[in-house]
C-alpha positions as CSV (number, residue, x, y, z in Angstrom):
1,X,-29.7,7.2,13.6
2,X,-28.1,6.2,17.0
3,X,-27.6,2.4,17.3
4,X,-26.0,2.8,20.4
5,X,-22.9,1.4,19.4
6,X,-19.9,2.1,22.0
7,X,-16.6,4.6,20.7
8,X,-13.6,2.7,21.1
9,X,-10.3,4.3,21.2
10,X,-9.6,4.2,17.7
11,X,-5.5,5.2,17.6
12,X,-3.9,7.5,15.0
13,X,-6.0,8.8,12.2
14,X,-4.2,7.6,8.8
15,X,-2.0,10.2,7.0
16,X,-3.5,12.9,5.5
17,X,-5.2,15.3,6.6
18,X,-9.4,15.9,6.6
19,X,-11.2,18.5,6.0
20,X,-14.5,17.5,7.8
21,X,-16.8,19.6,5.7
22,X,-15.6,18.4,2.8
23,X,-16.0,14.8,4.7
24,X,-19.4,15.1,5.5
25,X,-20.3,17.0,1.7
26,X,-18.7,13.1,0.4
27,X,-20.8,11.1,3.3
28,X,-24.1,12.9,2.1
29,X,-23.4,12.4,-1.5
30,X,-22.4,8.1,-0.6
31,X,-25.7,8.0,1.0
32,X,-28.0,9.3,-1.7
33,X,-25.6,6.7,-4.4
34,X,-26.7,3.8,-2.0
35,X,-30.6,4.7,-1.8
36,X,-31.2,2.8,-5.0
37,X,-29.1,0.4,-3.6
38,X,-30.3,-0.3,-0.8
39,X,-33.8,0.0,-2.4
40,X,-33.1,-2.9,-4.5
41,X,-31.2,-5.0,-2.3
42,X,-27.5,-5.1,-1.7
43,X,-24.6,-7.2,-0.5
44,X,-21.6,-5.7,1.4
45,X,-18.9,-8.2,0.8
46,X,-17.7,-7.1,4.8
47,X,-13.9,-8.6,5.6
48,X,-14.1,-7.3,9.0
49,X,-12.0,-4.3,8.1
50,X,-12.8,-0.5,8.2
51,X,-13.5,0.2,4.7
52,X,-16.1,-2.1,4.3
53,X,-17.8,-1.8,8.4
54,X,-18.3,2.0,7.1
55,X,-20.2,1.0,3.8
56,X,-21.7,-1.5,5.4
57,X,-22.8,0.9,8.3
58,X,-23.7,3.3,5.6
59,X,-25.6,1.3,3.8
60,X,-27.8,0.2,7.0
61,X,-28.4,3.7,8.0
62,X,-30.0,4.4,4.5
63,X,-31.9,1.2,4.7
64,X,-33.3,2.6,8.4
65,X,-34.5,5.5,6.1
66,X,-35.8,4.3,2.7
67,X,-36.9,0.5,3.4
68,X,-35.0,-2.3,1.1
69,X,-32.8,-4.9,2.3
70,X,-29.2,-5.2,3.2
71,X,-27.2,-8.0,4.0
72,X,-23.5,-8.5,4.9
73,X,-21.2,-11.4,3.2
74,X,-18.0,-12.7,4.9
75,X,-15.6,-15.2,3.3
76,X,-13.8,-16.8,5.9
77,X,-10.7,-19.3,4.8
78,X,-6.8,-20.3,6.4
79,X,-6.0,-17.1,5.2
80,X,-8.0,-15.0,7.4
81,X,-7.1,-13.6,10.7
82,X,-8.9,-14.5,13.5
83,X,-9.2,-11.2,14.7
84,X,-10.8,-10.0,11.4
85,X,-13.7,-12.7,12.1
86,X,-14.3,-11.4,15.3
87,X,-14.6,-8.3,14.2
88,X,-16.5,-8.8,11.7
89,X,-19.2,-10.9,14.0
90,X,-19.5,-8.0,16.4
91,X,-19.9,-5.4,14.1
92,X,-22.9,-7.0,12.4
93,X,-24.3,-8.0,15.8
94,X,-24.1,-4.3,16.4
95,X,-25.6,-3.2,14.0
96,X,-28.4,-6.0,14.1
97,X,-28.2,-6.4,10.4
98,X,-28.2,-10.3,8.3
99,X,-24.8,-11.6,8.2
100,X,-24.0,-14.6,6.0
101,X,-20.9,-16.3,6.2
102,X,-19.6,-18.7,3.6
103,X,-16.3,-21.1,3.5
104,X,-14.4,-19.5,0.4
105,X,-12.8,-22.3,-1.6
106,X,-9.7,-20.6,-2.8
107,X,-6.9,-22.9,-1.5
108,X,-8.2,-25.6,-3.3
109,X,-7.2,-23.5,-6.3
110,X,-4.0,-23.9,-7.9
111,X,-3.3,-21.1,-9.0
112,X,-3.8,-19.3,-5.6
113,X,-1.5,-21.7,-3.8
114,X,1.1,-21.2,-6.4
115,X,1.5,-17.4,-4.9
116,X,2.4,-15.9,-7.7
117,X,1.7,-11.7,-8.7
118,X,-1.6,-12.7,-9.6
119,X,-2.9,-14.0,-6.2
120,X,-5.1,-11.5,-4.9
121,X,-6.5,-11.9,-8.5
122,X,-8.0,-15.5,-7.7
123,X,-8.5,-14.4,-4.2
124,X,-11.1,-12.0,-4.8
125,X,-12.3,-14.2,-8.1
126,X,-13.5,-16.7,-5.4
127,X,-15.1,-14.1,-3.5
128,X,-17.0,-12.4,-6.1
129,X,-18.3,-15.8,-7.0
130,X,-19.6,-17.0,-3.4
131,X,-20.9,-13.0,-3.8
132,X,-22.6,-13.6,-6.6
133,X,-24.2,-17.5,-5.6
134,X,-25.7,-15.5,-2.1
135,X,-26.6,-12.3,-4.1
136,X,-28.9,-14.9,-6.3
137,X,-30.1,-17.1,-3.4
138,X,-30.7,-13.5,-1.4
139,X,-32.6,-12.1,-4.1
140,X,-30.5,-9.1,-3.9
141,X,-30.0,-6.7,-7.0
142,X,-26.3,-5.1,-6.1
143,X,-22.6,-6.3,-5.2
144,X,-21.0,-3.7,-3.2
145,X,-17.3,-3.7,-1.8
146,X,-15.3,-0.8,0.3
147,X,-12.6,-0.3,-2.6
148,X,-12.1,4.1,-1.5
149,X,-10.3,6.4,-3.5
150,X,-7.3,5.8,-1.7
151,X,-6.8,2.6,-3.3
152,X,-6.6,3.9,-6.8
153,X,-2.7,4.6,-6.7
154,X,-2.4,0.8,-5.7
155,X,-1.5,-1.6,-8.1
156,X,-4.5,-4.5,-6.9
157,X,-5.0,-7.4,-9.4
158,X,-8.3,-7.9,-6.4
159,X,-9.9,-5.0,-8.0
160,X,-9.5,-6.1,-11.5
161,X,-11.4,-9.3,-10.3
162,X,-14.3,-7.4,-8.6
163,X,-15.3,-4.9,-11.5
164,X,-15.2,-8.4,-14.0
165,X,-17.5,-9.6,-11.4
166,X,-19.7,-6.3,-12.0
167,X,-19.2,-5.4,-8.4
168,X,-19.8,-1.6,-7.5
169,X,-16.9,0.5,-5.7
170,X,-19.6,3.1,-4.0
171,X,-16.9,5.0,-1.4
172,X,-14.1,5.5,-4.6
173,X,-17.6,6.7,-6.2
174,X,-17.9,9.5,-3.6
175,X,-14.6,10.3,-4.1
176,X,-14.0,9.2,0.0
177,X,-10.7,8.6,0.8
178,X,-9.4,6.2,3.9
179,X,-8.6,9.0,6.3
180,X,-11.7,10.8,5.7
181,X,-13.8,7.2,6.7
182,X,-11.8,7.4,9.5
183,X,-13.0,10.6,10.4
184,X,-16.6,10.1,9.4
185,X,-16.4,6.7,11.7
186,X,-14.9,8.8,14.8
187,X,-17.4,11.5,14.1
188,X,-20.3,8.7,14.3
189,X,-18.8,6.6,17.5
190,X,-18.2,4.0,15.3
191,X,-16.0,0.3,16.3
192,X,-13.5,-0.2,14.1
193,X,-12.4,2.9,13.1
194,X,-8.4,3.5,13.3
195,X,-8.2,-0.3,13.1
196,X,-5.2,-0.6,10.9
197,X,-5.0,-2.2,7.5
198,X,-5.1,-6.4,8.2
199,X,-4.5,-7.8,4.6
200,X,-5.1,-11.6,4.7
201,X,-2.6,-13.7,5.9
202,X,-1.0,-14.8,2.5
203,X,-0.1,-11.4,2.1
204,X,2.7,-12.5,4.2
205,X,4.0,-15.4,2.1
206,X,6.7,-14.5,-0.1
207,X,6.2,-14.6,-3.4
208,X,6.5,-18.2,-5.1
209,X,6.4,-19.7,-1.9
210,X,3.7,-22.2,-1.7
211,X,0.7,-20.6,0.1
212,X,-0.7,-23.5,2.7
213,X,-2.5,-23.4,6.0
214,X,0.6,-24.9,7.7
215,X,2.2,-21.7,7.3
216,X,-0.4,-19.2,7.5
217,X,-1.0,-20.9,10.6
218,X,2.8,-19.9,11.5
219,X,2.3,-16.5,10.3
220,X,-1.0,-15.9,12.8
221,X,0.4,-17.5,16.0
222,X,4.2,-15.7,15.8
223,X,1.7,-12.3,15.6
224,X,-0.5,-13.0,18.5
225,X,2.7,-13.5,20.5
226,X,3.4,-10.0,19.5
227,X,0.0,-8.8,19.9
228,X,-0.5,-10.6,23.4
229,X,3.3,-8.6,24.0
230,X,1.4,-5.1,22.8
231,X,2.4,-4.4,19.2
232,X,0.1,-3.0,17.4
233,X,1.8,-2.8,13.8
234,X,3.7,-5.8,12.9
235,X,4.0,-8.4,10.3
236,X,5.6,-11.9,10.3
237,X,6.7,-12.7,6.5
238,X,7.5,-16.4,5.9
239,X,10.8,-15.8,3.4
240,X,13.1,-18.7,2.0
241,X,17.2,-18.2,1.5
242,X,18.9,-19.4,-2.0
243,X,19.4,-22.5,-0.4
244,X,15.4,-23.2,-0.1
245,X,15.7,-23.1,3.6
246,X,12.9,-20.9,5.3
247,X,12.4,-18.5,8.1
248,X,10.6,-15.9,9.1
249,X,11.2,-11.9,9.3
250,X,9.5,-9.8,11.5
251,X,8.5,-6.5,10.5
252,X,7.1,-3.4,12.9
253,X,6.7,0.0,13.2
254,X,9.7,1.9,15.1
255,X,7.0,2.4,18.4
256,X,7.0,-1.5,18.3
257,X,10.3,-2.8,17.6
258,X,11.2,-2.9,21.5
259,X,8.2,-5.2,22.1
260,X,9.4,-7.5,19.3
261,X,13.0,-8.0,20.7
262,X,10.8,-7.9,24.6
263,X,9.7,-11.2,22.6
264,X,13.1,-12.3,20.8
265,X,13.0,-16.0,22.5
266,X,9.9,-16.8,22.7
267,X,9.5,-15.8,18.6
268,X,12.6,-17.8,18.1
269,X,12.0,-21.2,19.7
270,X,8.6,-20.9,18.7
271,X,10.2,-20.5,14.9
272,X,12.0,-23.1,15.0
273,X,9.8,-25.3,16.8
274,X,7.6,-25.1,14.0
275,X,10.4,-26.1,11.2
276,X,12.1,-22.4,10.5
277,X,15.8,-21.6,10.5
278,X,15.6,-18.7,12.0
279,X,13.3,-15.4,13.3
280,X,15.0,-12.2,12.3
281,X,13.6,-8.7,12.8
282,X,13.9,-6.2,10.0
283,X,15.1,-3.3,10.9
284,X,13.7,-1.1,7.9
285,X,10.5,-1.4,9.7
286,X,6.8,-2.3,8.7
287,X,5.9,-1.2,5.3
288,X,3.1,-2.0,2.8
289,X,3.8,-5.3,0.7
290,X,6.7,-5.8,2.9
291,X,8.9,-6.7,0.0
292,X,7.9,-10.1,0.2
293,X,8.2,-10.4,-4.0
């Protein structure tokens, strides 16, 4: 069903590559998983990211089809990027589809704040819980989220929290992997797809480093310098030195290290402006995690 949404350029497809039969074999097989689904009533838990837009997308294109209801949930807190809520607003709008939105309570928990291995754990308890309060209020039968069979080689205490939480997993179900939603989206005209991975800002806290909005707010304007400069894939880590003094590193792909030294003094009096020792950039590059444990 055309919605008339616009293609955007989406950028490099993810590694791997796609064998778009085999794609589309998956795609039929997610839809026919979600008719129930949809049937009954479902709630996309929707961070603004492309996993979850293409189950969400999915799931409103079988809802077009077989009736039922459903409804997209965004958890919005310090640690979200700005850009993710935007994203996620004009995707629903979009798609003309109910979008509730809901202040998660998570840095009110201590154990979040205290940043420790477990964090994504309480993260994503907190969502499942605001998920489950709106699925009961909604009336709505199922919890889905955009966990794809990419993610199973990942070690993500989030997804531990989800299945206690009974949530489904309905692209790892059809066996869909991240470049092959990629495809799918280009192939449908889709927004969003290419958008690269944007982990919540706390990702970017250093392990045992007290997680507050102070310095998530650090870590999301040091970015938007870059991103106002035109790097695409960067990071800004808050770290702290054996003598519990802190700064920040910059990570970025090799294509974006020459805007982030394009940058070098505005990052660094901007750093210490806001209470940092020092901005550094690492030249081992942008990588997943960012070694920030």
């Amino acid at each position: 069903m055309d919605r008339g949404l616009p293609v955007i350029d989406p950028g490099p497809l993810p590694e791997g590559d796609v064998d778009g039969a085999v794609a589309e074999e998956k795609f039929s097989a997610l839809k026919r998983s979600l008719s129930d689904k949809v049937t009954d009533g479902a709630l996309v838990a929707f961070s603004g990211g492309m996993d979850s837009a293409f189950l969400l997308w999915a799931a409103s294109e079988v809802s077009a089809q077989v009736g039922g209801r459903v409804v997209a949930l965004t958890t919005t807190s310090p640690s979200t990027p700005s850009r993710d809520r935007k994203d996620a607003l004009e995707f629903t709008e979009r798609l003309e589809i109910q979008h509730v939105w809901e202040e998660s309570l998570e840095m009110e928990l201590q154990a979040y704040s205290l940043n420790d291995r477990e964090r994504c754990y309480h993260c994503k308890t907190e969502l499942f819980r605001i998920a489950g309060l709106t699925q009961a209020k909604s009336g709505l039968r199922w919890v889905l989220y955009g966990y794809n069979a990419s993610d199973r080689g990942d070690d993500r205490p989030g997804h531990r929290a989800a299945l206690e939480a009974g949530a489904l997993t309905p692209l790892a179900d059809a066996d869909l992997s991240k470049a092959e939603i990629d495809f799918l989206m280009k192939e449908n005209g889709l927004p969003l797809s290419g958008k690269p991975a944007s982990p919540c800002l706390s990702s970017r806290v250093m392990t045992g480093i007290e997680i507050t909005p102070e310095r998530l707010a650090d870590v999301e304007g040091l970015e938007e310098i870059l991103r106002s400069a035109g790097a695409n894939t960067v990071r800004v880590r808050v770290c702290r030195e054996e003598d519990a003094s802190f700064f920040l590193r910059v990570e970025a792909s090799p294509e974006d290290m020459n805007v982030v030294l394009s940058c070098r003094e505005e990052l660094q009096a901007e750093g210490v402006r806001r209470g940092y020792r020092w901005v550094t950039l690492d030249l081992g590059g942008y990588r997943t995690g960012g070694g920030v444990s």
